[in-house]
MDAnalysis code that builds the backbone (N, CA, C; Angstrom):
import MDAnalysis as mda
import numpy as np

u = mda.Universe.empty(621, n_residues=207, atom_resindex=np.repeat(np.arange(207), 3), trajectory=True)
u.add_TopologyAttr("name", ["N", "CA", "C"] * 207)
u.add_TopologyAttr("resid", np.arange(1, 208))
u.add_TopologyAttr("resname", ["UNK", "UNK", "UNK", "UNK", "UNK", "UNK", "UNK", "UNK", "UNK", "UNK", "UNK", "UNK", "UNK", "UNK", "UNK", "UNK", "UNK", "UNK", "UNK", "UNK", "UNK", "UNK", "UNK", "UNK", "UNK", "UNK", "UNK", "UNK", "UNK", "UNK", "UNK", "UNK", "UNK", "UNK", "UNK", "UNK", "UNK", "UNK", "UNK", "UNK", "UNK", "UNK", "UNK", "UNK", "UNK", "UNK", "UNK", "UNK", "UNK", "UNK", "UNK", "UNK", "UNK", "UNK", "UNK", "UNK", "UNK", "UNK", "UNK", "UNK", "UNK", "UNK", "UNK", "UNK", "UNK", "UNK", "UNK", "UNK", "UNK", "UNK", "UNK", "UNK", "UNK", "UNK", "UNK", "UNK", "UNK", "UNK", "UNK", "UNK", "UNK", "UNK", "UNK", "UNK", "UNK", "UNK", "UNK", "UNK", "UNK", "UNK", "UNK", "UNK", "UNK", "UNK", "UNK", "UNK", "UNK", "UNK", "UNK", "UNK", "UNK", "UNK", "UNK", "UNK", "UNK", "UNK", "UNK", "UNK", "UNK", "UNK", "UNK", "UNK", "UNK", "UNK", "UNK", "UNK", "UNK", "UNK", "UNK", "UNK", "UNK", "UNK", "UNK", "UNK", "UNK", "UNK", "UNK", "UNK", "UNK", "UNK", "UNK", "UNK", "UNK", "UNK", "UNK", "UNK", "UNK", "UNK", "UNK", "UNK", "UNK", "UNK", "UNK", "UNK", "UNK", "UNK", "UNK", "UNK", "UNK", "UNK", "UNK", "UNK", "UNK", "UNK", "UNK", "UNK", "UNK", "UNK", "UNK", "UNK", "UNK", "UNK", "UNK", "UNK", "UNK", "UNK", "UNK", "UNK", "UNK", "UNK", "UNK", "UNK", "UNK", "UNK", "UNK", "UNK", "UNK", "UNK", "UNK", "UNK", "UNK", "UNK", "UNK", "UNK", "UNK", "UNK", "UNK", "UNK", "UNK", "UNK", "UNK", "UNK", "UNK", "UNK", "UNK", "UNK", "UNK", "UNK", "UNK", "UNK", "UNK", "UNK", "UNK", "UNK", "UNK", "UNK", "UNK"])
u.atoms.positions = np.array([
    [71.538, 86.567, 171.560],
    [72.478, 85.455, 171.500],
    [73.285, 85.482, 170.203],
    [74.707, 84.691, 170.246],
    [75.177, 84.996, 169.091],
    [74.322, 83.912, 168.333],
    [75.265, 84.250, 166.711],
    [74.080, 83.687, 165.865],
    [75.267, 82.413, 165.367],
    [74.531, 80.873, 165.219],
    [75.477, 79.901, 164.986],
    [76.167, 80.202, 163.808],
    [77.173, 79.441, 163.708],
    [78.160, 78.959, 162.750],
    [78.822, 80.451, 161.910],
    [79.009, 81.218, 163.161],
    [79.555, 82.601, 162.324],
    [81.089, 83.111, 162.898],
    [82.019, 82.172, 163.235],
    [83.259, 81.957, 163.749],
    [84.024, 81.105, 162.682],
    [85.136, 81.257, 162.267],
    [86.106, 80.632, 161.641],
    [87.386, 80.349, 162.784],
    [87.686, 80.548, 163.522],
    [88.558, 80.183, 164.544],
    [87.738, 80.489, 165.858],
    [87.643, 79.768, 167.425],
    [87.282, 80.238, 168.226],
    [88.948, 80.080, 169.164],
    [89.325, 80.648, 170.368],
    [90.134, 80.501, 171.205],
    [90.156, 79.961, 172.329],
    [90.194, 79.243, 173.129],
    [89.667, 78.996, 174.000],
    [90.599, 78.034, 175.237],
    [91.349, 79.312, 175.553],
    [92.991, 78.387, 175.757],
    [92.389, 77.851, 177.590],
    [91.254, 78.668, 177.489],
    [91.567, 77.975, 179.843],
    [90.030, 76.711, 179.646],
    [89.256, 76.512, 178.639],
    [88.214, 76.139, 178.770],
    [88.662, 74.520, 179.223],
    [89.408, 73.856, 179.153],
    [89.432, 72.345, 179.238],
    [90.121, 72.299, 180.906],
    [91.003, 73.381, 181.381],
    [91.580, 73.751, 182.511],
    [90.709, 73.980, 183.737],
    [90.046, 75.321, 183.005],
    [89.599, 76.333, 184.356],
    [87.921, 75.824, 184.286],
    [87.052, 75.997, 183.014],
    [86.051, 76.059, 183.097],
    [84.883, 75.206, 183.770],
    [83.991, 75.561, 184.716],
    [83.301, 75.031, 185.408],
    [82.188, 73.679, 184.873],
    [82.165, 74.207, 183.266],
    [81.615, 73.246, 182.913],
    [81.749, 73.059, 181.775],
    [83.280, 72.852, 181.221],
    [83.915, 72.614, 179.899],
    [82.992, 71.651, 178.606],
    [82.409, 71.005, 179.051],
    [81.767, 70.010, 178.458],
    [80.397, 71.115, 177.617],
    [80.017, 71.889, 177.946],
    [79.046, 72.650, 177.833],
    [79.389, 73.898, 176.698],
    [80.615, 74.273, 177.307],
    [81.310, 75.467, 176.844],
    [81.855, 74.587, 175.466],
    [82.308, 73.526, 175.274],
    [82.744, 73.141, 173.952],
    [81.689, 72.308, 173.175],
    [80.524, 72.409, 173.704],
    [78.971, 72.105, 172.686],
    [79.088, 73.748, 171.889],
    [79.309, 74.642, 172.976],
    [78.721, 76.043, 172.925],
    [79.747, 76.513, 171.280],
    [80.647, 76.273, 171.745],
    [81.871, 76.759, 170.960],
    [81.553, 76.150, 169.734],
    [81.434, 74.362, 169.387],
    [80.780, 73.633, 167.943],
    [79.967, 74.295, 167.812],
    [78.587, 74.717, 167.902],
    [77.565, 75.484, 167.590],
    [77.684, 77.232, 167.135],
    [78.896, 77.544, 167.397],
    [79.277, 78.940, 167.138],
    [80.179, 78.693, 165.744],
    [81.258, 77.610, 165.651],
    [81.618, 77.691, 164.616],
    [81.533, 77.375, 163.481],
    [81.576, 77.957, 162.312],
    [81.343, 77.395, 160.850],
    [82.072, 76.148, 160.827],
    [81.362, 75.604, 159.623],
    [81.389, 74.022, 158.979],
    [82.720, 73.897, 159.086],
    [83.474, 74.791, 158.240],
    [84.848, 74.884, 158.310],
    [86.289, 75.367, 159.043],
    [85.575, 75.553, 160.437],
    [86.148, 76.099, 161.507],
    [86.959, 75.562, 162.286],
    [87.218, 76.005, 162.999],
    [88.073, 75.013, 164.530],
    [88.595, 75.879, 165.191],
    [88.678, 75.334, 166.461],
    [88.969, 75.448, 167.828],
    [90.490, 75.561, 168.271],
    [90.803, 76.100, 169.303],
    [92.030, 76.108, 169.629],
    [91.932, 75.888, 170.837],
    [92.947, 75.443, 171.556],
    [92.770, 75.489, 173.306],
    [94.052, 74.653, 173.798],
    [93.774, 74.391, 174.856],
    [95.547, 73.881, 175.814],
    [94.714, 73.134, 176.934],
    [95.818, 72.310, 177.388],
    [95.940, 71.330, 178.564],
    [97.221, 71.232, 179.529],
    [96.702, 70.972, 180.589],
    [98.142, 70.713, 181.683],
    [97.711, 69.031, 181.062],
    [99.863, 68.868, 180.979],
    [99.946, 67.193, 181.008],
    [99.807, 66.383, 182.151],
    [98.849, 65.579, 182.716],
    [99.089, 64.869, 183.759],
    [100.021, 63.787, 183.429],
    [100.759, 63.356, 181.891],
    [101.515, 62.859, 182.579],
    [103.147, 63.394, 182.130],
    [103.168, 65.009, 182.655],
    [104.090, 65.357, 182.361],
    [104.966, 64.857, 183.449],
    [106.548, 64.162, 183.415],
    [107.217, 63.852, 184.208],
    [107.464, 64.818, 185.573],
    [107.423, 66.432, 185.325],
    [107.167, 66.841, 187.008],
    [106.018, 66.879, 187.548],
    [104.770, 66.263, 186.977],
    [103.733, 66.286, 187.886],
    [103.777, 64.395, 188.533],
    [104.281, 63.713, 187.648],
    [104.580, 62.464, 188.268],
    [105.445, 62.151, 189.074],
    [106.570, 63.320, 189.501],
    [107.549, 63.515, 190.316],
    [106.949, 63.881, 191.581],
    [105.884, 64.869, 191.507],
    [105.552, 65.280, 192.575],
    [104.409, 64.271, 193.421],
    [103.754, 63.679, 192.069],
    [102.833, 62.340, 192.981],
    [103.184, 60.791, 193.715],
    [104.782, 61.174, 193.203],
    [105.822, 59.698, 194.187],
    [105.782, 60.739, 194.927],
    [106.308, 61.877, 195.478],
    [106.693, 62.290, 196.457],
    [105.374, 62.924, 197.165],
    [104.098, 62.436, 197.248],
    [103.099, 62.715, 197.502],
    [102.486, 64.057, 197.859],
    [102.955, 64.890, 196.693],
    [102.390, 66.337, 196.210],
    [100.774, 66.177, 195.237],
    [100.069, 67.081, 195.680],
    [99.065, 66.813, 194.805],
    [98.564, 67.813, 193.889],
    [98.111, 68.303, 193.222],
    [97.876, 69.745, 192.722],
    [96.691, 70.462, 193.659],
    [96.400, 71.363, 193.636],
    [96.055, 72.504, 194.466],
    [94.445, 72.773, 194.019],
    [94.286, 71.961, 193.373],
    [92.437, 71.649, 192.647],
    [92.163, 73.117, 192.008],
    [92.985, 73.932, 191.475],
    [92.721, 75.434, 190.669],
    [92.150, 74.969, 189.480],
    [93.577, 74.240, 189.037],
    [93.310, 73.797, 187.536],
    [93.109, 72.211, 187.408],
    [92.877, 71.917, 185.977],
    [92.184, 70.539, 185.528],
    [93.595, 69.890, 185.076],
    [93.829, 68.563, 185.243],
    [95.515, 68.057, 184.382],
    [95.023, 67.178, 183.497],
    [95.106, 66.766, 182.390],
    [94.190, 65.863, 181.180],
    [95.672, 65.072, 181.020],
    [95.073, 63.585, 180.340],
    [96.016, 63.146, 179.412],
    [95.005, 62.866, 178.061],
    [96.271, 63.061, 177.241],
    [95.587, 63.066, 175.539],
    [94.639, 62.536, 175.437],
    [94.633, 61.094, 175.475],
    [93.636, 60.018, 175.445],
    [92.480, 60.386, 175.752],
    [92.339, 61.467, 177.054],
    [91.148, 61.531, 177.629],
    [90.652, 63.170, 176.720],
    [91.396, 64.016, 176.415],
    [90.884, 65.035, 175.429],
    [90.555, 64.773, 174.206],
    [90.790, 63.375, 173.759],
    [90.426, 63.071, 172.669],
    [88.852, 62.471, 172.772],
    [88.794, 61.743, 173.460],
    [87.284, 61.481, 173.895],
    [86.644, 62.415, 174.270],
    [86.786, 63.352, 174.946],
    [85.871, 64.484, 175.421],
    [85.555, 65.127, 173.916],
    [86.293, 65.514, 173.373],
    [86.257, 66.392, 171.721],
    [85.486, 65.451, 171.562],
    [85.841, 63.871, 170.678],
    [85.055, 63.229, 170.093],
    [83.574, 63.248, 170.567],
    [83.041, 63.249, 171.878],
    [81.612, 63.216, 172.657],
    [81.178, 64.697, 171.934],
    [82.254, 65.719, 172.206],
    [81.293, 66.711, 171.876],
    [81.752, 67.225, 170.039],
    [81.818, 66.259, 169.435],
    [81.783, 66.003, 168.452],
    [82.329, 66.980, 167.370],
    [83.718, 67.238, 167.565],
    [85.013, 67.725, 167.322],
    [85.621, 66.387, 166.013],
    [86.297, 66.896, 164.943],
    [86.961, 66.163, 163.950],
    [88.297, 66.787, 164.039],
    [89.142, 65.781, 163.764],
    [90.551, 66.142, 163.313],
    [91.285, 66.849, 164.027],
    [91.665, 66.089, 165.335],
    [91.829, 66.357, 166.439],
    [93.170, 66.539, 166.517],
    [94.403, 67.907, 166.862],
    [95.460, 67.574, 166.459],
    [96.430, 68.506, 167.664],
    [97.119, 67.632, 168.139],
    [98.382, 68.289, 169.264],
    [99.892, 68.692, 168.534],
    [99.735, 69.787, 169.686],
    [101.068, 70.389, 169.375],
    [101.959, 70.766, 170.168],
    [103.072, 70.788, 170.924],
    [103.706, 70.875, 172.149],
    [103.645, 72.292, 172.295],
    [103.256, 72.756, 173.386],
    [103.129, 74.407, 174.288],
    [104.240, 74.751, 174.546],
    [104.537, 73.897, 175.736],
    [105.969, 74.348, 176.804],
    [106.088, 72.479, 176.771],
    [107.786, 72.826, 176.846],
    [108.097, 70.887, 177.225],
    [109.373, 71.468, 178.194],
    [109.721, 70.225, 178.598],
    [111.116, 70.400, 179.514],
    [111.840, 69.343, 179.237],
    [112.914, 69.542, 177.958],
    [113.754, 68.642, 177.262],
    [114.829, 68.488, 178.200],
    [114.774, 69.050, 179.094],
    [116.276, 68.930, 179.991],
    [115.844, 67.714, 181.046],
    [114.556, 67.282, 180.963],
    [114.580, 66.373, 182.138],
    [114.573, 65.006, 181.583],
    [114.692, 63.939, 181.935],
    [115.012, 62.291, 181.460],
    [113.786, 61.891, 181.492],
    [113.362, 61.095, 180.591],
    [112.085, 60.162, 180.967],
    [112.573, 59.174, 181.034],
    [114.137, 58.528, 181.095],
    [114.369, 56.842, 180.532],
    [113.683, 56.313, 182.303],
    [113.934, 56.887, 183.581],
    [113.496, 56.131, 184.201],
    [112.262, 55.650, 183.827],
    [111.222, 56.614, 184.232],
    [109.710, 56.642, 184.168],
    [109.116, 55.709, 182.956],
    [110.254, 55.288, 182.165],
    [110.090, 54.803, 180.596],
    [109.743, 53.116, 181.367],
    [111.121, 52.949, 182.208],
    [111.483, 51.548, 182.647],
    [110.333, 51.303, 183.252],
    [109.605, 51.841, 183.827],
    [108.429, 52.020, 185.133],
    [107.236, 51.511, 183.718],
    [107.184, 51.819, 182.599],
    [106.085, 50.879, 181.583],
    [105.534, 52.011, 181.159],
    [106.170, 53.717, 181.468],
    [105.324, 55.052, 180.756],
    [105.807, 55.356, 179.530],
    [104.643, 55.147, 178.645],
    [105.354, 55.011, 177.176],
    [105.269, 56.249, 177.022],
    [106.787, 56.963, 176.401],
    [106.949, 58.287, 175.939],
    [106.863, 58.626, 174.166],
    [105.431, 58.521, 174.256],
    [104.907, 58.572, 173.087],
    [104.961, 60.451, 172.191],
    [105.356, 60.416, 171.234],
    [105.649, 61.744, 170.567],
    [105.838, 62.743, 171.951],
    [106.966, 62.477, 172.852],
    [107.784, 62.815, 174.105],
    [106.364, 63.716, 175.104],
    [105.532, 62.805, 174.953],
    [104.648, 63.426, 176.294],
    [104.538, 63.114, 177.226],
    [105.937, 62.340, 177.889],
    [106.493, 63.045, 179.138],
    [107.494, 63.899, 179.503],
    [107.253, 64.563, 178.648],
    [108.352, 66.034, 178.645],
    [107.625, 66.879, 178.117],
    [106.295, 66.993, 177.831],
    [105.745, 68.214, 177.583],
    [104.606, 68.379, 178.430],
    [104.666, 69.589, 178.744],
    [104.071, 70.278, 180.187],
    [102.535, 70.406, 180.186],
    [102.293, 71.450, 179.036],
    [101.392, 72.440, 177.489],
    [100.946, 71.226, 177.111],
    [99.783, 71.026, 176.240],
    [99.629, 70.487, 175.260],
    [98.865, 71.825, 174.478],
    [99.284, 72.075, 173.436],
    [98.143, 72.460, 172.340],
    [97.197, 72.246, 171.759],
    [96.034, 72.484, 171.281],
    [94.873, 71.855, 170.914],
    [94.485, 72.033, 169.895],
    [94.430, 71.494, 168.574],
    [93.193, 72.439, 167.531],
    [92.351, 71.102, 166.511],
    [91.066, 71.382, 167.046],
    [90.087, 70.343, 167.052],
    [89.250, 71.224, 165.828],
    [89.234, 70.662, 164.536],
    [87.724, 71.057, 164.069],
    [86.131, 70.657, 163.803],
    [85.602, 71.508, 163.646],
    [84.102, 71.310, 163.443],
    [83.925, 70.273, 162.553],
    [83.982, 70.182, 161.330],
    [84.155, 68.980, 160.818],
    [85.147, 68.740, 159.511],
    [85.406, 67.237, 159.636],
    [87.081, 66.811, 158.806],
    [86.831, 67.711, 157.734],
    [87.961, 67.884, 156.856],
    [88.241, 68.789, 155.956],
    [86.956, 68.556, 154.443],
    [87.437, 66.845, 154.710],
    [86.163, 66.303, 153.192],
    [84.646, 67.433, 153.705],
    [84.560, 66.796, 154.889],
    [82.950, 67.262, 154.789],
    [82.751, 68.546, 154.533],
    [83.671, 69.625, 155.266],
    [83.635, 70.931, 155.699],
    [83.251, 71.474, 153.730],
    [84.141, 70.902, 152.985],
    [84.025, 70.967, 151.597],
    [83.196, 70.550, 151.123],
    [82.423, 69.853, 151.323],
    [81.029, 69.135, 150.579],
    [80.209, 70.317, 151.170],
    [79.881, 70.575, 152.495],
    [78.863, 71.740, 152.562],
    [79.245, 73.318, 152.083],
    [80.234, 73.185, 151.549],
    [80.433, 74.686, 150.496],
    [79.939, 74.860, 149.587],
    [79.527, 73.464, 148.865],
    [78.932, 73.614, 147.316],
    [77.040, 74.318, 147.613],
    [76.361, 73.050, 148.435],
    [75.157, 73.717, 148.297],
    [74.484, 73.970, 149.367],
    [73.530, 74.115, 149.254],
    [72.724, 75.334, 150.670],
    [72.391, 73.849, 151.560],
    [71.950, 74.468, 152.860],
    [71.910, 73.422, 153.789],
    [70.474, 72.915, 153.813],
    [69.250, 73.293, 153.324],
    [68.104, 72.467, 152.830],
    [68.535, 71.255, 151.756],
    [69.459, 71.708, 150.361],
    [69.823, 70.981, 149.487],
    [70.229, 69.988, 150.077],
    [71.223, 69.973, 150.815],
    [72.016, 68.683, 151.271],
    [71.278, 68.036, 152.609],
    [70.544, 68.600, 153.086],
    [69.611, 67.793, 154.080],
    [68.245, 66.851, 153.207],
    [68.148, 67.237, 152.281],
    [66.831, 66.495, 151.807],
    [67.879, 65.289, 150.669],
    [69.130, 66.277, 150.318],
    [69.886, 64.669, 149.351],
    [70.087, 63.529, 150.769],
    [70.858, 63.963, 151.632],
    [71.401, 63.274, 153.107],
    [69.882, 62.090, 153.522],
    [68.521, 62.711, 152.853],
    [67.303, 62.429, 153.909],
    [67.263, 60.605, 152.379],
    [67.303, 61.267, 151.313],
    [66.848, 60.750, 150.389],
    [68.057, 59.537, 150.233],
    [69.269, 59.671, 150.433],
    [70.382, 58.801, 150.469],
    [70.291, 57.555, 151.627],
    [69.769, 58.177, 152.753],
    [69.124, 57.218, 153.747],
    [67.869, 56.257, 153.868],
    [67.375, 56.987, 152.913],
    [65.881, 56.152, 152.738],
    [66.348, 54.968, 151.787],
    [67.451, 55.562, 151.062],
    [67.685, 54.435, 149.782],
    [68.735, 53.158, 150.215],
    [69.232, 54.027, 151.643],
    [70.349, 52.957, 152.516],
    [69.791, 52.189, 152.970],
    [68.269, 51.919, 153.865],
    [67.597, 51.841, 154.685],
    [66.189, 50.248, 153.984],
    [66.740, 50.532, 152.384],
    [65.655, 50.044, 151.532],
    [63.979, 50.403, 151.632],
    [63.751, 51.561, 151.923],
    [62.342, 52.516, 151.989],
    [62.094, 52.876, 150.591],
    [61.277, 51.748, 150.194],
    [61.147, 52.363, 148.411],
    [61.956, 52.754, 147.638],
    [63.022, 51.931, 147.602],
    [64.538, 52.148, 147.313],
    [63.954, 52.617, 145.702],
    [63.555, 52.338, 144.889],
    [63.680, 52.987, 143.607],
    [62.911, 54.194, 143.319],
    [62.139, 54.400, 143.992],
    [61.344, 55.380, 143.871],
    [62.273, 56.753, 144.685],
    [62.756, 56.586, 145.754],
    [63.882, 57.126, 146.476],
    [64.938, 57.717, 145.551],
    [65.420, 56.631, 144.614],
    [66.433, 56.592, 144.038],
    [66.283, 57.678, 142.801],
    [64.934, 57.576, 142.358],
    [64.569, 58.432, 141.538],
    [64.560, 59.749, 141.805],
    [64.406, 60.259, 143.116],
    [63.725, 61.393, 143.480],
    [65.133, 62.389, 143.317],
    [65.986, 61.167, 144.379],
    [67.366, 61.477, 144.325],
    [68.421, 62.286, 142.931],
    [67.907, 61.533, 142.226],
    [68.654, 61.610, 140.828],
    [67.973, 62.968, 140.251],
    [66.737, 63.167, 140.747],
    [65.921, 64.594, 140.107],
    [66.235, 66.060, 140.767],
    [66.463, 65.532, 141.648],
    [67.338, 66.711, 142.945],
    [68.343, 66.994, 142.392],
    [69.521, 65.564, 142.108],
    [70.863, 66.959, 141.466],
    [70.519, 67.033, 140.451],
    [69.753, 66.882, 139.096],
    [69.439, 67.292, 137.740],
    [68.884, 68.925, 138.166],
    [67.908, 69.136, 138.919],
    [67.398, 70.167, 139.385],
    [68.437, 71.146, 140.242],
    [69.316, 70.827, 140.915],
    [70.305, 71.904, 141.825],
    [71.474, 71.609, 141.174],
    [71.709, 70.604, 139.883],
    [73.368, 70.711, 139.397],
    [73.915, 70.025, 140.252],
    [73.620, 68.963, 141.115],
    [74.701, 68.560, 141.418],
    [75.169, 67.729, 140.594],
    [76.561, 68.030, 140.796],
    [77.587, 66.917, 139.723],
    [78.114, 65.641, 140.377],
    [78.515, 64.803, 139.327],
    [78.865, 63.383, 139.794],
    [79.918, 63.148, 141.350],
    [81.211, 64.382, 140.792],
    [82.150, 63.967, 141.986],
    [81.218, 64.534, 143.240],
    [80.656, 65.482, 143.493],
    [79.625, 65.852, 144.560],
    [79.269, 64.803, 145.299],
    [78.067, 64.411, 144.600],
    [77.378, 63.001, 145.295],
    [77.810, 62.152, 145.077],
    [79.173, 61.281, 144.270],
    [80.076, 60.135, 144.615],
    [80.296, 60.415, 146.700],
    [80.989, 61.581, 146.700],
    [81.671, 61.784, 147.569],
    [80.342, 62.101, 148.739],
    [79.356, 62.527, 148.532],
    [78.722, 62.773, 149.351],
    [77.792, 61.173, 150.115],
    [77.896, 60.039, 149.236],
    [77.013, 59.639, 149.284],
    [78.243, 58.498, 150.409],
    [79.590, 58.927, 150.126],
    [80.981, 58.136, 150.935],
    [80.628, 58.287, 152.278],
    [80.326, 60.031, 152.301],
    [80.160, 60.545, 153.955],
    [78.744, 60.285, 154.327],
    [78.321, 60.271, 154.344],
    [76.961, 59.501, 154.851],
    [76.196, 58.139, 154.961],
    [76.936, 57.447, 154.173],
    [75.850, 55.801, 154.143],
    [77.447, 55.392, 155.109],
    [76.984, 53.990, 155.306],
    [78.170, 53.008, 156.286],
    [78.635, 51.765, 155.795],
    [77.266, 51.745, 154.746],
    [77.668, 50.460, 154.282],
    [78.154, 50.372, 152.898],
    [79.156, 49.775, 152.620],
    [78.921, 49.914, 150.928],
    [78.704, 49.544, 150.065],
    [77.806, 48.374, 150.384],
    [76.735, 47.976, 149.410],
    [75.689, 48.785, 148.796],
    [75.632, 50.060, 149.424],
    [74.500, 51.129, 148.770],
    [75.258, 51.776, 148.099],
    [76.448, 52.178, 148.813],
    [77.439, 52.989, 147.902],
    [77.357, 51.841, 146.410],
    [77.563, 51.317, 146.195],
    [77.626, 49.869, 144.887],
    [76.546, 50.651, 144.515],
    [75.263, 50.061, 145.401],
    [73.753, 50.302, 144.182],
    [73.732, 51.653, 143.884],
    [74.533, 52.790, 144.451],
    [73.867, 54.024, 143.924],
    [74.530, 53.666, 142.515],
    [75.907, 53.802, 142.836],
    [77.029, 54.187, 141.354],
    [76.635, 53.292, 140.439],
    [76.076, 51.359, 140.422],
    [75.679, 50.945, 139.641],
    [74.517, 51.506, 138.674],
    [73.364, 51.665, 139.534],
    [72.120, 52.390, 139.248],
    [72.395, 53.939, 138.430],
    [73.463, 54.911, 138.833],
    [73.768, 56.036, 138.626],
    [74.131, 55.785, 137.134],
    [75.224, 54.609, 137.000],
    [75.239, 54.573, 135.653],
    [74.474, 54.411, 134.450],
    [73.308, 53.688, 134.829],
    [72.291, 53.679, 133.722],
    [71.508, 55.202, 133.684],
    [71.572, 56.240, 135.005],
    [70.760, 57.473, 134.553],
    [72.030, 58.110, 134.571],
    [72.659, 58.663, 133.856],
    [74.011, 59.749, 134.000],
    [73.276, 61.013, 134.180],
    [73.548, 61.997, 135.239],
    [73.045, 63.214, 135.231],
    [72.836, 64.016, 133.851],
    [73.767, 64.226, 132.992],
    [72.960, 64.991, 131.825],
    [71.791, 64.362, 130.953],
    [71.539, 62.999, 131.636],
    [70.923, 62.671, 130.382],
    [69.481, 62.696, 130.880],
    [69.233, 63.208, 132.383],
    [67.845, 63.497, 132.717],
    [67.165, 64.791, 132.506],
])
């Protein structure tokens, strides 16, 4: 089997279209690519104005391929847990009008009812994080991540807090590091408060 997270781009232009079980194939694809990776791929517009032409005139598509609207590729990515989700027009057909279809209540939002294509490029994760796991090894940041939660959670919050503070004295981590690390992981920010308050009375060099 391949071995995870050893892809920096994957391709994957028919998987949201053709594939039998797309949902699967884009777990498969997150798990192949590095922290700092992403995806590429395409969509038929369902609501490109000639496929809505053809469903007044009661044409239907031919069940080959899959027709998405954005909205709904954005949720599918998000489920299979895709960041920074970003379209780009493929093929459009500027020669055709949307003002009717407009009047009809179809909002022609960044003109996607005139584009056919959609483009896709979804990454593994947002840019902040992808950068926080460059600095240290992935035990390091799973036991800070474990220890940041216990202290979110109030589980022996000072004793936690301590352990915490001995970890980056011991692996170097520096202040902007775990400022920022401690942003992407807690929810609330009242812990964010108690770390940086607390942080200030131990400053990393002085342990």
């Amino acid at each position: 089997p391949t071995q995870a997270k050893c892809f920096d781009i994957i391709f994957a232009r028919d998987c949201l279209t053709l594939a039998p079980d797309f949902y699967s194939v884009l777990l498969e694809i997150n798990h192949l690519l590095k922290d700092s990776g992403y995806m590429i791929t395409q969509f038929f517009n369902v609501r490109f104005l000639g496929v809505l032409e053809n469903l007044k005139r009661g044409i239907f598509s031919d069940g080959e391929k899959r027709f998405w609207a954005k909205g709904d590729v954005v949720k599918i990515l998000d489920d299979a847990i895709y960041k920074e989700i970003r379209f780009l027009p493929g093929e459009s057909a500027e020669n055709l009008k949307a003002d009717a279809w407009e009047k009809f209540g179809f909002e022609n939002f960044s003109k996607d009812l005139t584009t056919k294509i959609w483009l896709v490029k979804a990454r593994k994760c947002t840019a902040e994080v992808a950068a926080l796991k460059e600095f240290y090894t992935e035990e390091i940041r799973a036991e800070l991540s474990r220890l940041i939660h216990r202290i979110e959670y109030n589980i022996d919050r000072e004793k936690n807090f301590a352990e915490m503070m001995n970890l980056c004295r011991r692996e170097n981590i520096f202040d902007e590091y775990l400022e920022d690390f401690v942003r992407e992981v807690t929810a609330h920010e009242e812990v964010r408060e108690f770390i940086r308050e607390r942080k200030n009375f131990f400053p990393l060099a002085n342990i």
